[in-house]
VMD Tcl script that draws the C-alpha trace (Angstrom):
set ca {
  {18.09 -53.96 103.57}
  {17.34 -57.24 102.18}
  {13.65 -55.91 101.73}
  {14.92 -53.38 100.53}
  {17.06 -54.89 97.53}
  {13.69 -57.16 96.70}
  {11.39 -53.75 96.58}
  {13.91 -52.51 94.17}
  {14.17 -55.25 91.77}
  {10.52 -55.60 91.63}
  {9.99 -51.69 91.08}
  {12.47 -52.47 87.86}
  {10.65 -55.34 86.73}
  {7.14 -53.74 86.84}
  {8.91 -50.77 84.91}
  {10.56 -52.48 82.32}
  {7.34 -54.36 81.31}
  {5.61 -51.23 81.30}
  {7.55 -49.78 79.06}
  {8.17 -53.11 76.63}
  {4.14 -52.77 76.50}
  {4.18 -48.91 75.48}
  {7.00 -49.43 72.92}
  {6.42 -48.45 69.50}
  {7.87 -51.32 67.75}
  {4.61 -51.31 64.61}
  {6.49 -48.62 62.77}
  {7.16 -46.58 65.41}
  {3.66 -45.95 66.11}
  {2.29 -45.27 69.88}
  {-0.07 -48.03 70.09}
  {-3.72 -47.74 70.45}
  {-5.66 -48.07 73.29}
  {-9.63 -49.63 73.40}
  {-10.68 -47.07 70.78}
  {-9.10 -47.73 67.55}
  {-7.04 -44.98 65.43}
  {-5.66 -44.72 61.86}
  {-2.44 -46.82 61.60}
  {0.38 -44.69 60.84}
  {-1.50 -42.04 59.55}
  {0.65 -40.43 56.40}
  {3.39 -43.41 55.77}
  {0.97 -45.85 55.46}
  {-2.41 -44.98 55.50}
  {-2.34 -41.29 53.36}
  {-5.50 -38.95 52.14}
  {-5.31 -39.31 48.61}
  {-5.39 -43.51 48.49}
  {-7.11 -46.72 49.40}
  {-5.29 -48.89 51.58}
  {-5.89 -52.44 52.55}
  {-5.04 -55.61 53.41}
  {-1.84 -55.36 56.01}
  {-0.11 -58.15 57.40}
  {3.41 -58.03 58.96}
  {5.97 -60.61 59.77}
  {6.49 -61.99 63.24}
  {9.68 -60.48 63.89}
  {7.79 -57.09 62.87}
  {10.48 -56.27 60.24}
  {8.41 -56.43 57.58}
  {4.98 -54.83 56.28}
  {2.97 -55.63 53.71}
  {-0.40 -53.84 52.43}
  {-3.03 -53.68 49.14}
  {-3.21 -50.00 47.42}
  {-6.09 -48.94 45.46}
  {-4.65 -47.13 42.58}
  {-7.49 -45.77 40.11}
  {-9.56 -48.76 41.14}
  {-6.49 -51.52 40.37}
  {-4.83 -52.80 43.14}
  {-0.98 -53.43 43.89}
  {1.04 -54.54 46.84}
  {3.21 -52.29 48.81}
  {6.03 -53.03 51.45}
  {8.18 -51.72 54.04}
  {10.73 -53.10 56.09}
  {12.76 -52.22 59.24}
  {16.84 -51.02 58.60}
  {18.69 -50.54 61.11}
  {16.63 -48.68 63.45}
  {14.31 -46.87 60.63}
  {11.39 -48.31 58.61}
  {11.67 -47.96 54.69}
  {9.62 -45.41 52.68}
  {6.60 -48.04 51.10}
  {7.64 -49.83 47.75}
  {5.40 -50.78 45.20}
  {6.13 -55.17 44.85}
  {3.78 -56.22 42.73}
  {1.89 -53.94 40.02}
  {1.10 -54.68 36.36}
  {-0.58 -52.24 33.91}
  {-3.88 -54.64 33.59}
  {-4.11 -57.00 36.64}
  {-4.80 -56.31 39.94}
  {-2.69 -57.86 43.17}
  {-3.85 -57.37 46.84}
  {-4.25 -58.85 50.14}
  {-1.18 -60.10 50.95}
  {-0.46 -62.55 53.77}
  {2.34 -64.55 55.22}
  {2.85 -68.40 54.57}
  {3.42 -69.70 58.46}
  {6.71 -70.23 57.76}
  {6.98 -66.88 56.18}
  {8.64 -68.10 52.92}
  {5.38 -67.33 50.95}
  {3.60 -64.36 50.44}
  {0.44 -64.99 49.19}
  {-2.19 -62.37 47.64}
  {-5.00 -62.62 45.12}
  {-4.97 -61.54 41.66}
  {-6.54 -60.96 38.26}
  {-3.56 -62.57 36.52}
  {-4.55 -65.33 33.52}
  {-2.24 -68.40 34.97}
  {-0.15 -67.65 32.00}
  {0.73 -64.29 32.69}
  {-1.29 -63.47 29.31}
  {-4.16 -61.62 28.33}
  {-7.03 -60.09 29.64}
  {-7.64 -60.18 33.28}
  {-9.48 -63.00 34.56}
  {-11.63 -63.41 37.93}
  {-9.91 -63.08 41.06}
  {-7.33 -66.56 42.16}
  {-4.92 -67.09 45.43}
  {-1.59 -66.64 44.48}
  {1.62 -66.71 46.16}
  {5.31 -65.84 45.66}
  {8.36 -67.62 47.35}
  {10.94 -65.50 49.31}
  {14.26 -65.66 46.96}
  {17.03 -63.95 48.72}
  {16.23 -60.65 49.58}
  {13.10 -60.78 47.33}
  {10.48 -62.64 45.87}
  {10.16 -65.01 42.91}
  {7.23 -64.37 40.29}
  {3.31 -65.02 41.16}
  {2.74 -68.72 41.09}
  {-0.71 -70.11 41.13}
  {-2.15 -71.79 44.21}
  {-3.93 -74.29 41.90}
  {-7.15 -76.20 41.58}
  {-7.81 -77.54 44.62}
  {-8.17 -73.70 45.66}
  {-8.82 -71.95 42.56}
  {-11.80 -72.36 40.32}
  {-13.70 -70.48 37.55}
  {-15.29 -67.73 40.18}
  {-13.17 -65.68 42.88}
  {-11.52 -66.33 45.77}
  {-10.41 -64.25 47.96}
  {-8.03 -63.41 51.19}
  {-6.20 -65.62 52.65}
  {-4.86 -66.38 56.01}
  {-3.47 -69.63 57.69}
  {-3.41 -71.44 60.85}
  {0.10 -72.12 62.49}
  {-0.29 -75.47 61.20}
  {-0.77 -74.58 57.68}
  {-4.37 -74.58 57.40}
  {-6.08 -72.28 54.65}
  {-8.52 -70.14 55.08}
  {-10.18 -68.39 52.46}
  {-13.79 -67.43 51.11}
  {-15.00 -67.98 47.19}
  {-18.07 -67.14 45.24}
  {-18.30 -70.90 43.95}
  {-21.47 -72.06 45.53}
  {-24.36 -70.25 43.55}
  {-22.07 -67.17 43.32}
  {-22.82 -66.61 46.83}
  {-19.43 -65.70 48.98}
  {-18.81 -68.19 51.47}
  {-15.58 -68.70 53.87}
  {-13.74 -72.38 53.11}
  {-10.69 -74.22 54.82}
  {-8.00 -76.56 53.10}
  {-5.18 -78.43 54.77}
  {-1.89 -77.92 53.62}
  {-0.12 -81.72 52.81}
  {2.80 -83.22 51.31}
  {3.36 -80.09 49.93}
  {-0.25 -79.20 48.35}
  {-3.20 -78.00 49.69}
  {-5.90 -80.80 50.10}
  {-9.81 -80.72 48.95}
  {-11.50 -77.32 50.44}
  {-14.36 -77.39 53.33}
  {-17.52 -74.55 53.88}
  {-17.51 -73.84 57.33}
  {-21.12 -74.37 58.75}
  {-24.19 -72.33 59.52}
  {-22.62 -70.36 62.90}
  {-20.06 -68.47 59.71}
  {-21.65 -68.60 56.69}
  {-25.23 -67.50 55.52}
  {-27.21 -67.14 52.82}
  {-25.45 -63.33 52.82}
  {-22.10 -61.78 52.04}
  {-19.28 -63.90 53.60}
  {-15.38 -62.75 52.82}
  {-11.99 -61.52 54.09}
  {-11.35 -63.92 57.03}
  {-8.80 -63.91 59.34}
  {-8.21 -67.35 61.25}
  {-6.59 -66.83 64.78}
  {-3.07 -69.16 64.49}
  {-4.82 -71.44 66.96}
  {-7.62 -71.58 65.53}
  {-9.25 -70.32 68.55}
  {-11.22 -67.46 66.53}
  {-12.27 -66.47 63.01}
  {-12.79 -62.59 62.23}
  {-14.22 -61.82 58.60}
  {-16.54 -59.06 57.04}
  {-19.98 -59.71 55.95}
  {-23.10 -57.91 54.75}
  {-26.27 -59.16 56.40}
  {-29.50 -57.45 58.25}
  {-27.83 -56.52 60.80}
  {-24.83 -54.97 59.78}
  {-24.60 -51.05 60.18}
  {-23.21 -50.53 56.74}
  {-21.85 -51.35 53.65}
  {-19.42 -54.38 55.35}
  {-19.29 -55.28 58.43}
  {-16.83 -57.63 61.17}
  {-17.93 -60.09 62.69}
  {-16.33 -62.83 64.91}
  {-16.89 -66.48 66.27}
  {-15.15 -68.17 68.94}
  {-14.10 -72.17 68.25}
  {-15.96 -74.20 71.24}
  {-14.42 -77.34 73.39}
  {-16.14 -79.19 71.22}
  {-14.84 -77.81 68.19}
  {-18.07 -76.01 66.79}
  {-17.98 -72.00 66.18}
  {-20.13 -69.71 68.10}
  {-22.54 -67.53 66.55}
  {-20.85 -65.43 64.63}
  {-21.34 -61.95 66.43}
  {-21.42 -58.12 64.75}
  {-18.41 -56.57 65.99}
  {-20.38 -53.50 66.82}
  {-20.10 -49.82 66.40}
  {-16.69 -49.28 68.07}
  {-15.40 -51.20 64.81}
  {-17.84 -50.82 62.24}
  {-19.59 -47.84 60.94}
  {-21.71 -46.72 58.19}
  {-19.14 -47.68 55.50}
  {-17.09 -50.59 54.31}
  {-14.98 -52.43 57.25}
  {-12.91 -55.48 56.05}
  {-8.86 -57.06 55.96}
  {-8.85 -58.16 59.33}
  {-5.62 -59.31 60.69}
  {-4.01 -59.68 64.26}
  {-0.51 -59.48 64.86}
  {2.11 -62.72 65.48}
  {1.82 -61.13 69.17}
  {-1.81 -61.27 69.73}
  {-1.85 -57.51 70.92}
  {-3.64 -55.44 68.13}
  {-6.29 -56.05 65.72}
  {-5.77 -54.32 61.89}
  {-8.66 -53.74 59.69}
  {-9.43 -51.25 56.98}
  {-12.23 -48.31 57.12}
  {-13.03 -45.70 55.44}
  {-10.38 -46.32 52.87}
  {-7.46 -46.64 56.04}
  {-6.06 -49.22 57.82}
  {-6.83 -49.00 61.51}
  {-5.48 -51.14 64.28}
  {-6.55 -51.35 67.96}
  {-5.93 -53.36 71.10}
  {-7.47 -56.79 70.37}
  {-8.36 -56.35 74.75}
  {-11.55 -55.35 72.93}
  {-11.95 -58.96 72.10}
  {-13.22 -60.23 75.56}
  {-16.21 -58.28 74.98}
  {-17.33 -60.19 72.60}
  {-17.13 -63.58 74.22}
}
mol new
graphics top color blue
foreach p $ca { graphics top sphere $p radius 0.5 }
foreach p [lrange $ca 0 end-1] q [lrange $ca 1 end] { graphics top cylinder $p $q radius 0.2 }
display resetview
């Protein structure tokens, strides 16, 4: 009986795992397996737009994403109520400057994004700076600059962040060649940027990175001689001795003949979102461990 009683509670156990693993909690989407799929495929990624640049929160509550809108850019969200996930609201848009790739301060109380906005909210629009907006209430104050230490006169682009604050980002600075960077976050500022060395950047296209929280791994697009088309991922691994690996082509089971970029993982580690073909597409980051 005893035997039994132990079969039993470890039949439930193996069952209720199974089914926290299969639960739709991203939106209410089944999630993928190995082969990756369009991510909810008319709420979020629709026919007749470009979408980009997802992140959500850790609690998955909230999502934000980058729309294309006749070639300017503005940042969507949606949010979880009650049991049901908002229809997509337009948060930032403005009739002559672009905003996209948002992404999640560590803490969550900034949202930061790039944009063509002059820093004084006037003119015309200028090359691409981080920004970032604080979380006021149930909203979001204006954009605020990120400042020098980030910004300068060329672009910079997407942003992500370790869980200890770290910045990741790439810029155009250095012979207008894009490159990937990294800048601490202290005493309340970021700190003076670095170029990450030879194993991420080239003499080629280097942009949209995604830094694991840990640090462990660095996913960002790139166009080089290898690549299979317009943009491709790639991804290095940080070693014991605190070096990346070769940064490897993520292969045709990501990339394809087009434009693959705005990598992100979710706060889970589970599943890996990108955009192609104008979509965003996620897919069981198990795919990972065949890159190692």
């Amino acid at each position: 009986m005893k035997l039994l009683l132990q079969f039993v509670i470890l039949f439930a156990f193996l069952l209720s795992n199974a089914q926290v693993d299969d639960e739709p909690i991203y939106m209410d989407q089944k999630p993928p397996s190995l082969v990756p799929k369009v991510f909810a495929p008319n709420l979020i990624s629709t026919s007749n737009e470009y979408e980009f640049g997802s992140v959500f929160n850790k609690k998955v509550t909230e999502f934000y994403y980058g729309v294309s809108v006749k070639g300017k850019g503005e940042i969507r969200y949606s949010q979880l109520v009650g049991d049901s996930w908002s229809p997509p609201k337009t948060l930032f848009v403005h009739e002559n400057y672009g905003y996209n790739d948002p992404f999640l301060s560590p803490d969550e109380n900034r949202l930061y994004f790039i944009s063509t906005q002059p820093i004084n909210g006037k003119g015309d629009p200028k090359d691409y700076d981080i920004w970032y907006a604080e979380r006021e209430g149930n909203g979001w104050t204006q954009p605020i600059n990120a400042g020098p230490n980030i910004n300068t006169e060329w672009d910079e682009y997407y942003s992500s962040f370790t869980s200890e604050g770290t910045l990741y980002f790439s810029s155009n600075k250095n012979d207008n060649n894009f490159d990937i960077y990294s800048a601490e976050f202290n005493a309340g500022s970021f700190q003076k940027t670095q170029r990450l060395g030879a194993a991420v950047n080239t003499a080629n296209y280097e942009a949209d990175v995604f830094i694991a929280p840990d640090a462990s791994y660095i996913i960002f697009c790139a166009t080089r001689p290898d690549g299979l088309g317009q943009g491709d991922l790639y991804i290095s691994f940080k070693k014991d001795d605190g070096s990346w690996t070769a940064s490897k082509n993520m292969g045709n089971v990501i990339n394809t003949q087009g434009h693959e970029l705005c990598p992100f993982v979710s706060h889970d580690g589970q599943y890996f979102f990108y955009t192609s073909n104008q979509d965003i597409y996620w897919v069981s980051t198990k795919i990972f461990e065949s890159y190692r």
